[in-house]
mmCIF entry with sequence, helices, sheets and N, C-alpha, C, O atoms, coordinates in Angstrom:
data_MODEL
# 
_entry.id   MODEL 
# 
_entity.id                         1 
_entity.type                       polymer 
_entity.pdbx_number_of_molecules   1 
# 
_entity_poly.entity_id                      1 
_entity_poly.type                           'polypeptide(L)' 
_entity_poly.nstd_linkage                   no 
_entity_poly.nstd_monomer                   no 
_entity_poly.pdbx_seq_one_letter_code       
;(UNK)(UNK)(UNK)(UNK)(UNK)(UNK)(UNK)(UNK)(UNK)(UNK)(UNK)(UNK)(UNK)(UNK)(UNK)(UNK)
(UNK)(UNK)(UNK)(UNK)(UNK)(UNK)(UNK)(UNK)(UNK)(UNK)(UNK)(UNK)(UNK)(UNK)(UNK)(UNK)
(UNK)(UNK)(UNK)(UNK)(UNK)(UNK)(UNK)(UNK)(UNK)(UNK)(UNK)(UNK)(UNK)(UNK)(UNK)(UNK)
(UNK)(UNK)(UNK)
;
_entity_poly.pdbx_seq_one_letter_code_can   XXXXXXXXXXXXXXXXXXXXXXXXXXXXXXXXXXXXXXXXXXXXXXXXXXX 
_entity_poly.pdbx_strand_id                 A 
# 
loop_
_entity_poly_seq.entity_id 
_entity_poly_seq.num 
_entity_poly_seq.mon_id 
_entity_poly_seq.hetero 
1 1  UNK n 
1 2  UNK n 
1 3  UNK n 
1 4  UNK n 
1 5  UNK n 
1 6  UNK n 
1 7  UNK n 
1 8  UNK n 
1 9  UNK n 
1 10 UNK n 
1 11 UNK n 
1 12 UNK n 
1 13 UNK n 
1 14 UNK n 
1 15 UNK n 
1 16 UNK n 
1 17 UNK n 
1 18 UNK n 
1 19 UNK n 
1 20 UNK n 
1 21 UNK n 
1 22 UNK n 
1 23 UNK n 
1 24 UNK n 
1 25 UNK n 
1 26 UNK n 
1 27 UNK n 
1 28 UNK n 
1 29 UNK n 
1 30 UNK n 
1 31 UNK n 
1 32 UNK n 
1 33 UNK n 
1 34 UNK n 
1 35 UNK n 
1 36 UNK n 
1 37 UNK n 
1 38 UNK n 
1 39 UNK n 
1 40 UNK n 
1 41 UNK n 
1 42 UNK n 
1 43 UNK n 
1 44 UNK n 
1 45 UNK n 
1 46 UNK n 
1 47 UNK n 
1 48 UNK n 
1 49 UNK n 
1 50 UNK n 
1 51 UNK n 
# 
_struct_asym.id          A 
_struct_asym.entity_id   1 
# 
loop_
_struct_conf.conf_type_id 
_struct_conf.id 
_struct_conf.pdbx_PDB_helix_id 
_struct_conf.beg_label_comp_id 
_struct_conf.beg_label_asym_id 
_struct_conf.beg_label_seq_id 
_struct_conf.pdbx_beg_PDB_ins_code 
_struct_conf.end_label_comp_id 
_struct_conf.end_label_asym_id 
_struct_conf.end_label_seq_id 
_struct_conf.pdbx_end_PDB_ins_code 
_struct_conf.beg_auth_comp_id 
_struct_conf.beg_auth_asym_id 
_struct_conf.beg_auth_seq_id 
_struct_conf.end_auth_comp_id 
_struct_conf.end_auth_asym_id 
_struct_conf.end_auth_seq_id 
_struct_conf.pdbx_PDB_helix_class 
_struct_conf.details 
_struct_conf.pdbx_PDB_helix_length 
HELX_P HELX_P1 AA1 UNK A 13 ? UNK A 15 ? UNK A 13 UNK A 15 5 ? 3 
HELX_P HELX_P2 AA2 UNK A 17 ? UNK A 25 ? UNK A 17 UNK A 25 1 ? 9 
# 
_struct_conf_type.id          HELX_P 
_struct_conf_type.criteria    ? 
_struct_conf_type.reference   ? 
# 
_struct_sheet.id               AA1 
_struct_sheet.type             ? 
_struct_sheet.number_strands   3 
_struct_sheet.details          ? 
# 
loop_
_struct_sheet_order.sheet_id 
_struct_sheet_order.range_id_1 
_struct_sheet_order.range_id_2 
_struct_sheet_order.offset 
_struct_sheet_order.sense 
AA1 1 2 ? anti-parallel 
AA1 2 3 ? anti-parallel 
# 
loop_
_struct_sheet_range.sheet_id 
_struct_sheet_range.id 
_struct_sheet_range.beg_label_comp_id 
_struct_sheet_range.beg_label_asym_id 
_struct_sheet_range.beg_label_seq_id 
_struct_sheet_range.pdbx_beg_PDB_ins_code 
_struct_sheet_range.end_label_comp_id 
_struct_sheet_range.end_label_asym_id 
_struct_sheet_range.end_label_seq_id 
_struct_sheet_range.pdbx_end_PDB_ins_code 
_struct_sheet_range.beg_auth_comp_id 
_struct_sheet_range.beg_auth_asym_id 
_struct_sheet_range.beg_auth_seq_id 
_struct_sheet_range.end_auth_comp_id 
_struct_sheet_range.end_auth_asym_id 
_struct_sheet_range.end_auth_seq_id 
AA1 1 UNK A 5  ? UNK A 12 ? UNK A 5  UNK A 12 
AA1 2 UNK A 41 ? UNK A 48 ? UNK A 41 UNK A 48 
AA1 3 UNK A 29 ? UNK A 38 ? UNK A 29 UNK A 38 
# 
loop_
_atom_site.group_PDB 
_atom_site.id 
_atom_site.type_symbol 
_atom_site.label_atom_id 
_atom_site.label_alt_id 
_atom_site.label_comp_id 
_atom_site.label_asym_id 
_atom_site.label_entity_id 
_atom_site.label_seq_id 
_atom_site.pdbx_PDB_ins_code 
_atom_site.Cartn_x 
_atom_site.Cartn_y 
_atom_site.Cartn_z 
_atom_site.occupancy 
_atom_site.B_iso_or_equiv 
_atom_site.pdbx_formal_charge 
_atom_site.auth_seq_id 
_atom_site.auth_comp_id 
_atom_site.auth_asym_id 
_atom_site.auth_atom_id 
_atom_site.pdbx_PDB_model_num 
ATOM 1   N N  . UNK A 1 1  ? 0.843  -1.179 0.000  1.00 0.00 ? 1  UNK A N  1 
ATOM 2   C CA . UNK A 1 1  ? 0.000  0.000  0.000  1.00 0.00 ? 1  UNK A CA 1 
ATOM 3   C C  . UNK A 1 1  ? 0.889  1.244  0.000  1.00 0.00 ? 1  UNK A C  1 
ATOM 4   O O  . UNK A 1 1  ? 2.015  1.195  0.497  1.00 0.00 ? 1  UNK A O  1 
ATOM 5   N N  . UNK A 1 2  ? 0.425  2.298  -0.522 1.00 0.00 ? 2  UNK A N  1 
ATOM 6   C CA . UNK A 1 2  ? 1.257  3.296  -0.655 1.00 0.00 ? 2  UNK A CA 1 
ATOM 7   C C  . UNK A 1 2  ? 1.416  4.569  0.115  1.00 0.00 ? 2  UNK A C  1 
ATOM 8   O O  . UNK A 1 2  ? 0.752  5.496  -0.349 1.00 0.00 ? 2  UNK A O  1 
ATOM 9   N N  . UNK A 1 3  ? 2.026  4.806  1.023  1.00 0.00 ? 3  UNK A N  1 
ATOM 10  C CA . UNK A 1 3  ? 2.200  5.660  2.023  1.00 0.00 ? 3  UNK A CA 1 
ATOM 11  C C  . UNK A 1 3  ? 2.071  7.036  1.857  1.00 0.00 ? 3  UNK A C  1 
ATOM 12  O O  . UNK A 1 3  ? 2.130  7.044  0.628  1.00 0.00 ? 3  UNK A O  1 
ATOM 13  N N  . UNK A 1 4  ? 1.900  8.568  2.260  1.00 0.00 ? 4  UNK A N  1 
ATOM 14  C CA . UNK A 1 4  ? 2.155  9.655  1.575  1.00 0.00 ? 4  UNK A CA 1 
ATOM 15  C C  . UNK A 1 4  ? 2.764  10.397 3.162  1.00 0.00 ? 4  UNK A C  1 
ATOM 16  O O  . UNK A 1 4  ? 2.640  9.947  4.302  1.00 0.00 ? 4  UNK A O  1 
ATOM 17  N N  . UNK A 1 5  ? 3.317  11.442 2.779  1.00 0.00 ? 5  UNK A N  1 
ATOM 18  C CA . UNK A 1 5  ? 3.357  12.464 3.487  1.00 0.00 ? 5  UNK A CA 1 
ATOM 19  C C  . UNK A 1 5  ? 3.135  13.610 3.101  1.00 0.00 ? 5  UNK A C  1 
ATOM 20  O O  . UNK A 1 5  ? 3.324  13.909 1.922  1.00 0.00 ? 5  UNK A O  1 
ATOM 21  N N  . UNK A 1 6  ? 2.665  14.545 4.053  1.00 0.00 ? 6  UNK A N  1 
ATOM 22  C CA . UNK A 1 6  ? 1.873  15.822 4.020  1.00 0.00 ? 6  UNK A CA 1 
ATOM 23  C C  . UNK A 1 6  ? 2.764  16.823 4.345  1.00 0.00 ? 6  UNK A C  1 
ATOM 24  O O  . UNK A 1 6  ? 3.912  16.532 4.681  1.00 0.00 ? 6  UNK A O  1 
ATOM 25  N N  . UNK A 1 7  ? 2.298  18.223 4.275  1.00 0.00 ? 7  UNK A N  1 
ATOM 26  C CA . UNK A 1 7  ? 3.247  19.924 4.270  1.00 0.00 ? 7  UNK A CA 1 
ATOM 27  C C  . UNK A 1 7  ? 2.583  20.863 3.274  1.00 0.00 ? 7  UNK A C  1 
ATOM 28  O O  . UNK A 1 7  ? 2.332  20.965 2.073  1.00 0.00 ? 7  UNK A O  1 
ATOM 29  N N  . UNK A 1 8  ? 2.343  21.907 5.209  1.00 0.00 ? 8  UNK A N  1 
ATOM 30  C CA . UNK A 1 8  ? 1.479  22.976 4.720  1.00 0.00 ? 8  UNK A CA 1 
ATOM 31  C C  . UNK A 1 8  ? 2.338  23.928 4.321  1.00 0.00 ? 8  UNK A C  1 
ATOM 32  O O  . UNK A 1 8  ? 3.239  24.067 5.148  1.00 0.00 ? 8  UNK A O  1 
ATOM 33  N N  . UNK A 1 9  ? 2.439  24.716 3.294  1.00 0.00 ? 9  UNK A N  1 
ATOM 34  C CA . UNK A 1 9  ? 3.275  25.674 2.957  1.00 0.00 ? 9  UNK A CA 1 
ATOM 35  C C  . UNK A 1 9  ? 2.462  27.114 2.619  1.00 0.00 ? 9  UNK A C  1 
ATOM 36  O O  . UNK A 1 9  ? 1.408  27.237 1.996  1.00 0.00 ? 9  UNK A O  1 
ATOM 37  N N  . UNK A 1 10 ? 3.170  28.003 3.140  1.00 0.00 ? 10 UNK A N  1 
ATOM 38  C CA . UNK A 1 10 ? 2.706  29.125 3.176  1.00 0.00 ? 10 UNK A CA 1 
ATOM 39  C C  . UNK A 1 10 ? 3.344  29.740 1.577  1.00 0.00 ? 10 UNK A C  1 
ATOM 40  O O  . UNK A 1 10 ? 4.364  29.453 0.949  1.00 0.00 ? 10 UNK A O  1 
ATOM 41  N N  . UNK A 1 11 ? 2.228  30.682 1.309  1.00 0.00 ? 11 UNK A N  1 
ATOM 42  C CA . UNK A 1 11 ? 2.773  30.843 0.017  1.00 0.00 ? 11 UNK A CA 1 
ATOM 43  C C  . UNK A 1 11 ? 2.099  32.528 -0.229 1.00 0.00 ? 11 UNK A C  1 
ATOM 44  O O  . UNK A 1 11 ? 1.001  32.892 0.192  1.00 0.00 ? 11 UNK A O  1 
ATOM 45  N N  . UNK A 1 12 ? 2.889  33.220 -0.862 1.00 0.00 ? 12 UNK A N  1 
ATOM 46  C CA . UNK A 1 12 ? 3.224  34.570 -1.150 1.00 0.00 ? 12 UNK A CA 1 
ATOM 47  C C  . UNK A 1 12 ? 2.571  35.023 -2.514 1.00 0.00 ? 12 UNK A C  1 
ATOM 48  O O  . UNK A 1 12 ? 3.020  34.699 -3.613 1.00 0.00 ? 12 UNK A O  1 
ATOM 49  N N  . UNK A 1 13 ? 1.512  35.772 -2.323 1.00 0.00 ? 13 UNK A N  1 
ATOM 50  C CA . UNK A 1 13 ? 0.724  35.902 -3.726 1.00 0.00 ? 13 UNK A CA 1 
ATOM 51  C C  . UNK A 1 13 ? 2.163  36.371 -4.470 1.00 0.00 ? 13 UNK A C  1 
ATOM 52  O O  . UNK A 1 13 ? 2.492  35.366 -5.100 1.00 0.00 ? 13 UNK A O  1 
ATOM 53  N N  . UNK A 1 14 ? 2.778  37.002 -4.610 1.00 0.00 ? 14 UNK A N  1 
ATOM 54  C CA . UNK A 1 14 ? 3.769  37.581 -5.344 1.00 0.00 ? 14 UNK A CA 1 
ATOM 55  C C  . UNK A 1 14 ? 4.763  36.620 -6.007 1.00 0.00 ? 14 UNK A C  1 
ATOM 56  O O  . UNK A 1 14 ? 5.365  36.760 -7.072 1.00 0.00 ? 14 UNK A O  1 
ATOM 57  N N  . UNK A 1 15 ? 4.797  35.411 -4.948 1.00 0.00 ? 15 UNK A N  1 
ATOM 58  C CA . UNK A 1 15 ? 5.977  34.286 -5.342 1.00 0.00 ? 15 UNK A CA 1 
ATOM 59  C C  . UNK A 1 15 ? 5.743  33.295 -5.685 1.00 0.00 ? 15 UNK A C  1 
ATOM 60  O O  . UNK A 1 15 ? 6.577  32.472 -6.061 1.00 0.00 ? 15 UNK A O  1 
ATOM 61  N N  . UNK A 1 16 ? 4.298  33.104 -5.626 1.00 0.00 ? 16 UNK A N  1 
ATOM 62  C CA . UNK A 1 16 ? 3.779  31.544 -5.844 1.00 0.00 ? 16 UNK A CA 1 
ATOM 63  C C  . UNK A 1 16 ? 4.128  30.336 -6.936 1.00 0.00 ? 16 UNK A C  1 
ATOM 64  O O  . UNK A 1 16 ? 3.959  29.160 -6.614 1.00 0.00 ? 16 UNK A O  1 
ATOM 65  N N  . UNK A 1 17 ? 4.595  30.685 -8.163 1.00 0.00 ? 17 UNK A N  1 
ATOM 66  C CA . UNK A 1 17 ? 4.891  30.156 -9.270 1.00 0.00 ? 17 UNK A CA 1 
ATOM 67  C C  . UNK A 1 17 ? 6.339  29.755 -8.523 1.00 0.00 ? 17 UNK A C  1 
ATOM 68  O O  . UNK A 1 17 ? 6.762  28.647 -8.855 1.00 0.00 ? 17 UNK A O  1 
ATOM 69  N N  . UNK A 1 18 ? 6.989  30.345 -7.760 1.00 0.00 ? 18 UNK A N  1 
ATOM 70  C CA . UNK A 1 18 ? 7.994  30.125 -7.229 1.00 0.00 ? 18 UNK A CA 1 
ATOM 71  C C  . UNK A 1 18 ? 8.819  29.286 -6.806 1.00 0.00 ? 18 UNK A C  1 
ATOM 72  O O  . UNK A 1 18 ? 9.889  28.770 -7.129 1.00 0.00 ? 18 UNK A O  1 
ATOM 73  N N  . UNK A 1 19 ? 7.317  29.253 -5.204 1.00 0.00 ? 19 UNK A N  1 
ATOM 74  C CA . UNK A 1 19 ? 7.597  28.887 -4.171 1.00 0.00 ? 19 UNK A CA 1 
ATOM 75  C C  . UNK A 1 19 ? 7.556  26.775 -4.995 1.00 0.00 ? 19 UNK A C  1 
ATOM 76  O O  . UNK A 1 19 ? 8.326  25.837 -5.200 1.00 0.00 ? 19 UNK A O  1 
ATOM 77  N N  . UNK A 1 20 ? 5.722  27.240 -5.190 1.00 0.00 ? 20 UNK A N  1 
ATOM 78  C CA . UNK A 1 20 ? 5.348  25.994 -5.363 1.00 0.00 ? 20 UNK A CA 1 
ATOM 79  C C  . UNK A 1 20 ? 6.688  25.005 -6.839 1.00 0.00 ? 20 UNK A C  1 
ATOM 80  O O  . UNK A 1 20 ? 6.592  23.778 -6.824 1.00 0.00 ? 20 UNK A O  1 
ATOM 81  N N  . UNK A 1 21 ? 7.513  25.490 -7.671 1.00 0.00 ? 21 UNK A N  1 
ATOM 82  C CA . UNK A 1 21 ? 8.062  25.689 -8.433 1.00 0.00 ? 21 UNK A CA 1 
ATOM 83  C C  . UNK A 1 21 ? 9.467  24.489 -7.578 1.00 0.00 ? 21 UNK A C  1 
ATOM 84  O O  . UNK A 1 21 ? 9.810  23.332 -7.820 1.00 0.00 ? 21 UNK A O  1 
ATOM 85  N N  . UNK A 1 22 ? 9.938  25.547 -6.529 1.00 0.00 ? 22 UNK A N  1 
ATOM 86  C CA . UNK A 1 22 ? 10.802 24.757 -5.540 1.00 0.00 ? 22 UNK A CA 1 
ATOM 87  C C  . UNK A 1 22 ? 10.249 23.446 -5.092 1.00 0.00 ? 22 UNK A C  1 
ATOM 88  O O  . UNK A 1 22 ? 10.761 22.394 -5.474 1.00 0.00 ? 22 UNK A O  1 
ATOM 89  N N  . UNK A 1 23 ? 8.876  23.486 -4.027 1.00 0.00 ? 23 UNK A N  1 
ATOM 90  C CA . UNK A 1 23 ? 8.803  22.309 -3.600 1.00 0.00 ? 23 UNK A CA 1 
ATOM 91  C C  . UNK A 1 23 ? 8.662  21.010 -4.795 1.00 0.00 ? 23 UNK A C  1 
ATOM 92  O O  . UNK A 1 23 ? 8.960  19.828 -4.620 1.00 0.00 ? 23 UNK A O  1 
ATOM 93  N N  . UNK A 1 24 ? 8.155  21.601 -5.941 1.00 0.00 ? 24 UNK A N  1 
ATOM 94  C CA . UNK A 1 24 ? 8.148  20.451 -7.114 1.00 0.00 ? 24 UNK A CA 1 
ATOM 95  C C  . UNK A 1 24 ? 9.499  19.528 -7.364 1.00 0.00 ? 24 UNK A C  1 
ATOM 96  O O  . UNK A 1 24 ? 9.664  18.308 -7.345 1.00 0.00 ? 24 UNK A O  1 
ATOM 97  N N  . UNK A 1 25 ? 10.241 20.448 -7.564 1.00 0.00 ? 25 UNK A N  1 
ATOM 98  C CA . UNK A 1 25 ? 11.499 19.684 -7.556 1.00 0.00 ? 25 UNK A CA 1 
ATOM 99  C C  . UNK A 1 25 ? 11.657 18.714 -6.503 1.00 0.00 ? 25 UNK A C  1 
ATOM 100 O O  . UNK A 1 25 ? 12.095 17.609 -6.824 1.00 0.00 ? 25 UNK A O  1 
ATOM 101 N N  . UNK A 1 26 ? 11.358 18.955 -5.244 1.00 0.00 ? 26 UNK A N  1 
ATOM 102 C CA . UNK A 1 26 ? 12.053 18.057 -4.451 1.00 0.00 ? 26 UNK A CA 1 
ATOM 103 C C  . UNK A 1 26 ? 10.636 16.988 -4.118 1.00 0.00 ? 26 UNK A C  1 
ATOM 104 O O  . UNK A 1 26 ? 10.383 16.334 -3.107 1.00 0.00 ? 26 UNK A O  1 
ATOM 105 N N  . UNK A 1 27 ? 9.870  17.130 -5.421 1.00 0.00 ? 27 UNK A N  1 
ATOM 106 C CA . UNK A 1 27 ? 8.751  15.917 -5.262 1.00 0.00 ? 27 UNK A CA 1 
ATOM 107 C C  . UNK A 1 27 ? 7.354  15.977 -4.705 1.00 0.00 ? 27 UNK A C  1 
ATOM 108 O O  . UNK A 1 27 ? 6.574  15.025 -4.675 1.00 0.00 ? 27 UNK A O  1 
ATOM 109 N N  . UNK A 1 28 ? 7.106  17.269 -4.242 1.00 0.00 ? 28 UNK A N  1 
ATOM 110 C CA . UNK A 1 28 ? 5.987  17.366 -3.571 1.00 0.00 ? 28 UNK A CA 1 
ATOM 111 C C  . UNK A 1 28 ? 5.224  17.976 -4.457 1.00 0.00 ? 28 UNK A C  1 
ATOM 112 O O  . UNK A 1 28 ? 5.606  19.002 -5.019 1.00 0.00 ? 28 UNK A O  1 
ATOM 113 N N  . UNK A 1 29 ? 3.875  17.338 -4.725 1.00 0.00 ? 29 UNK A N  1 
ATOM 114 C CA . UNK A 1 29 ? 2.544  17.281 -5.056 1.00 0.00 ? 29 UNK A CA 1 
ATOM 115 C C  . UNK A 1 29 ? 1.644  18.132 -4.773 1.00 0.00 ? 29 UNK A C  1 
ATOM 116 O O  . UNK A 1 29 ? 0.990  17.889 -3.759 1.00 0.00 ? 29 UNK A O  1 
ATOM 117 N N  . UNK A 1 30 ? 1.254  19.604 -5.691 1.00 0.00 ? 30 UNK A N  1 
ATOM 118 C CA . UNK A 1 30 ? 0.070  20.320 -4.621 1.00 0.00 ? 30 UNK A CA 1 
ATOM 119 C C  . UNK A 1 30 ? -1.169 19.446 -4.618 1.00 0.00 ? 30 UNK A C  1 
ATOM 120 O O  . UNK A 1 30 ? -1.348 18.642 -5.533 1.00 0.00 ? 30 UNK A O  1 
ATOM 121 N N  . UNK A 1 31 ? -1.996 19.571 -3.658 1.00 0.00 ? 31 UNK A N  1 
ATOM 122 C CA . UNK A 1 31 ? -3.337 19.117 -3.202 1.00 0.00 ? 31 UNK A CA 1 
ATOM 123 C C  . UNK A 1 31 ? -4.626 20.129 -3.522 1.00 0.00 ? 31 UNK A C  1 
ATOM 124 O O  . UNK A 1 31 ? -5.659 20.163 -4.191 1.00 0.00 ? 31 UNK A O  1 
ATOM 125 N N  . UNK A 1 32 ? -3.867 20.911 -2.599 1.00 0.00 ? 32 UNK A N  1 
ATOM 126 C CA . UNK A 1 32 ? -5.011 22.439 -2.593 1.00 0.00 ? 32 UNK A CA 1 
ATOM 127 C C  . UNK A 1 32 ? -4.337 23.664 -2.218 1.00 0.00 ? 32 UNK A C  1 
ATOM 128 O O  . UNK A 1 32 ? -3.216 23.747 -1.715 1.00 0.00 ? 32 UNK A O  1 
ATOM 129 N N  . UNK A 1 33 ? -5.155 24.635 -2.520 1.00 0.00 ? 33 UNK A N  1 
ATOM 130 C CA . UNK A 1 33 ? -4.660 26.511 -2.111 1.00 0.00 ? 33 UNK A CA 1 
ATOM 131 C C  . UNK A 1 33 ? -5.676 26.549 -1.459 1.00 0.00 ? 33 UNK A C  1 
ATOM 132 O O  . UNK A 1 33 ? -6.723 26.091 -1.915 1.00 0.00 ? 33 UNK A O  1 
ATOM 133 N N  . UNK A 1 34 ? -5.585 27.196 -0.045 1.00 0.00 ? 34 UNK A N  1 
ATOM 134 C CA . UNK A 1 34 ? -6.673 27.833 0.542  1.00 0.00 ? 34 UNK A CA 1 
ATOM 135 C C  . UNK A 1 34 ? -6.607 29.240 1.038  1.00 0.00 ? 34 UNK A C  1 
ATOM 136 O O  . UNK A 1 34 ? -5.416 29.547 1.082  1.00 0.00 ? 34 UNK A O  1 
ATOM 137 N N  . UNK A 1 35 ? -7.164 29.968 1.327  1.00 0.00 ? 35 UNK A N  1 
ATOM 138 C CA . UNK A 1 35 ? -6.641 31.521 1.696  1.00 0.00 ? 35 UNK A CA 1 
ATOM 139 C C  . UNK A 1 35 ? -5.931 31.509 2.890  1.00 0.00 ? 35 UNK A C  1 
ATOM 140 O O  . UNK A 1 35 ? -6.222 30.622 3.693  1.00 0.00 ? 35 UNK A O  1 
ATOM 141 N N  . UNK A 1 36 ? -5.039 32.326 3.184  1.00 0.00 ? 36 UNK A N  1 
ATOM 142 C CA . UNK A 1 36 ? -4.251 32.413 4.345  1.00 0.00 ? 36 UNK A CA 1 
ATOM 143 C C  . UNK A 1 36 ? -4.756 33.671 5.805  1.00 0.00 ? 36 UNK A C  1 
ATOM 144 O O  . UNK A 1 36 ? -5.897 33.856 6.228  1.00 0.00 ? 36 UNK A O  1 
ATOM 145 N N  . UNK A 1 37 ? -4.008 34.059 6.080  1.00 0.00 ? 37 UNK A N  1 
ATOM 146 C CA . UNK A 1 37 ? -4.354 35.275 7.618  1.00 0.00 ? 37 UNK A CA 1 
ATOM 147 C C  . UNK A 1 37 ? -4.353 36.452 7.395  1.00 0.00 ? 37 UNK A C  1 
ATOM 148 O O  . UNK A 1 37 ? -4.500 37.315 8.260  1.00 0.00 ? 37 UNK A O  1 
ATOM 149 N N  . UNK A 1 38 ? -4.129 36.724 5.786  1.00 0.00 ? 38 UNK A N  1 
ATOM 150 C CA . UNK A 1 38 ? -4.205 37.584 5.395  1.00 0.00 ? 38 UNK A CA 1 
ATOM 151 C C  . UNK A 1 38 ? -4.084 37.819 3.585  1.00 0.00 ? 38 UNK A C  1 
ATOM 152 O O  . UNK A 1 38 ? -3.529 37.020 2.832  1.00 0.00 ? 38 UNK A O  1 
ATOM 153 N N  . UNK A 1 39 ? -4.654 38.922 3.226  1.00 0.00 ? 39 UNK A N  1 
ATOM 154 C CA . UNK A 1 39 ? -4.785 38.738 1.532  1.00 0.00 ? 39 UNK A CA 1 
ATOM 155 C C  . UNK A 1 39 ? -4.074 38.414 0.653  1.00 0.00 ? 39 UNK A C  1 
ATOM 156 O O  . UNK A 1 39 ? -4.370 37.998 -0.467 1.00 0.00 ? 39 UNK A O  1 
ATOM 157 N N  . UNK A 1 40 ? -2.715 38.657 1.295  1.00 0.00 ? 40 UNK A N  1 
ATOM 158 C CA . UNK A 1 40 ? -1.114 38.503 0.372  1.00 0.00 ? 40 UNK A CA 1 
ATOM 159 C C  . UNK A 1 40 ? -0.844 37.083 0.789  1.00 0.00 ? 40 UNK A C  1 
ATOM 160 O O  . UNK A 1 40 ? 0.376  36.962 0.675  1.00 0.00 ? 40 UNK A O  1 
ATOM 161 N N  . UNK A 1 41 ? -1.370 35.899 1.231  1.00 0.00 ? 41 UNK A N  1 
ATOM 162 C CA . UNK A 1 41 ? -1.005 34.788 1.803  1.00 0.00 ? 41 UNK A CA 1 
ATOM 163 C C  . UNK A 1 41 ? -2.249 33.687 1.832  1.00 0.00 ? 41 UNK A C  1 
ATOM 164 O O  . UNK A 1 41 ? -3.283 33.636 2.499  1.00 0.00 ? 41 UNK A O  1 
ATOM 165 N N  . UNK A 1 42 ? -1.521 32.586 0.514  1.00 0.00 ? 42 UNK A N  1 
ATOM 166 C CA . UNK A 1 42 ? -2.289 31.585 0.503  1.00 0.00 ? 42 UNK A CA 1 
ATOM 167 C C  . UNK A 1 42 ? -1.705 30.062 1.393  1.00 0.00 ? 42 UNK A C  1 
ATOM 168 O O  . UNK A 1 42 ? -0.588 29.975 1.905  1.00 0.00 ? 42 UNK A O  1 
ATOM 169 N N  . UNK A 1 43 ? -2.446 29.290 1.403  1.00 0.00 ? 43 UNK A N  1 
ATOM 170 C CA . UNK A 1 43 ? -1.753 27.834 2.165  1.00 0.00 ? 43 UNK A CA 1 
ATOM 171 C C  . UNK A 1 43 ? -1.978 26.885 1.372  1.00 0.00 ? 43 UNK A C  1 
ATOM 172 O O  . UNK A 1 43 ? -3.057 26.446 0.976  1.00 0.00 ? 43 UNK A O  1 
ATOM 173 N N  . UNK A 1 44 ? -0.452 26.424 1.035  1.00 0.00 ? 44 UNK A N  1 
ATOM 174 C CA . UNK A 1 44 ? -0.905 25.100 0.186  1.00 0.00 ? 44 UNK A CA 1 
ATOM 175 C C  . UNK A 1 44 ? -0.597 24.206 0.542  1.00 0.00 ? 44 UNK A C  1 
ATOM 176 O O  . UNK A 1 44 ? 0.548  24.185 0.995  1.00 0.00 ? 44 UNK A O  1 
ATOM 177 N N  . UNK A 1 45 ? -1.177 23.277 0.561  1.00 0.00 ? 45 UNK A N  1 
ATOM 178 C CA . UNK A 1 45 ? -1.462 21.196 1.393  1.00 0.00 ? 45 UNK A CA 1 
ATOM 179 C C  . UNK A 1 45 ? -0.610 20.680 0.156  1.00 0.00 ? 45 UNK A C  1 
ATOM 180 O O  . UNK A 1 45 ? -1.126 21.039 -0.903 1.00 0.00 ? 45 UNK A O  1 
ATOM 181 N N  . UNK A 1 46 ? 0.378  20.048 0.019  1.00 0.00 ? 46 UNK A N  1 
ATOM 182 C CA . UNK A 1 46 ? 1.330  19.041 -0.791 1.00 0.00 ? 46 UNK A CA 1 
ATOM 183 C C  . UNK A 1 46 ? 1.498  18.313 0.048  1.00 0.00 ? 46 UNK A C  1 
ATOM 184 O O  . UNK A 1 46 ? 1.568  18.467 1.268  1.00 0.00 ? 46 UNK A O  1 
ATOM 185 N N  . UNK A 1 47 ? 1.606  17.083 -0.872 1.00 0.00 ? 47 UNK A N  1 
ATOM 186 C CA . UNK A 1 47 ? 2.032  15.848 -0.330 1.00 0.00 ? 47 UNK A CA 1 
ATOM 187 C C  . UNK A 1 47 ? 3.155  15.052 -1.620 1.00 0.00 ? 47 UNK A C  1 
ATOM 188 O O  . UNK A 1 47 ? 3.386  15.477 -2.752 1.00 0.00 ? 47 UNK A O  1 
ATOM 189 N N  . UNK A 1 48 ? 3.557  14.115 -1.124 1.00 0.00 ? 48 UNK A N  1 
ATOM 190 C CA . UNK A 1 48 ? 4.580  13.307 -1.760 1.00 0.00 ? 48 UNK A CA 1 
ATOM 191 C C  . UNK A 1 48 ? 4.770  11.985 -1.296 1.00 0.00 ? 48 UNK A C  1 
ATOM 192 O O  . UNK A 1 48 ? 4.671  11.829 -0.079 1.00 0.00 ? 48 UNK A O  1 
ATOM 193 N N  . UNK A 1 49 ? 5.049  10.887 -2.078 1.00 0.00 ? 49 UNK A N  1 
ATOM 194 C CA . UNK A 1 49 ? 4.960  9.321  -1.862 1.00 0.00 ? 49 UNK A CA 1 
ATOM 195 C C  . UNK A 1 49 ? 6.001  9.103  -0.577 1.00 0.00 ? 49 UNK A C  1 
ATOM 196 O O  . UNK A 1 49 ? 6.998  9.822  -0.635 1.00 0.00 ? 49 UNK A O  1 
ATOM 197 N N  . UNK A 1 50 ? 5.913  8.202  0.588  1.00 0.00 ? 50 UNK A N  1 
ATOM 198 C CA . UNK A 1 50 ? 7.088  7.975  1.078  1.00 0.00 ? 50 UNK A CA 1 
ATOM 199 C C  . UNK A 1 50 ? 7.977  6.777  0.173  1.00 0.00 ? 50 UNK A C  1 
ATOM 200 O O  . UNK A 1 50 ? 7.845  6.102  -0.848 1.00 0.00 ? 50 UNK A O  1 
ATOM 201 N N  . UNK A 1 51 ? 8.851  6.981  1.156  1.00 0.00 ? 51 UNK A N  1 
ATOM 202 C CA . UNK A 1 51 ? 10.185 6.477  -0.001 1.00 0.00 ? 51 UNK A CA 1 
ATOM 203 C C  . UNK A 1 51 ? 10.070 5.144  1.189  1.00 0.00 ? 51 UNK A C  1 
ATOM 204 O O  . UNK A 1 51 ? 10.814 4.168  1.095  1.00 0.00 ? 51 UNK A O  1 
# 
């Protein structure tokens, strides 16, 4: 069966192509964007297979 792990990442309307850009490389999967604590700040749920 196939395991996952999870990571909420905060993400920067300004940087987002970025941010999410980085975690790709190192394998992580977005899930969802949800709004953050404030307007300039979304949260995104990635996950990635365990090894």
């Amino acid at each position: 069966m196939q395991k996952w792990e999870y990571v909420t990442v905060p993400l920067l309307v300004h940087a987002t192509k970025q941010i999410l850009d980085n975690w790709g490389d190192d394998g992580w999967e977005l899930v969802q964007v949800v709004p953050g604590p404030n307007p300039e700040q979304l949260i995104a749920y990635m996950k990635r297979a365990k090894s």
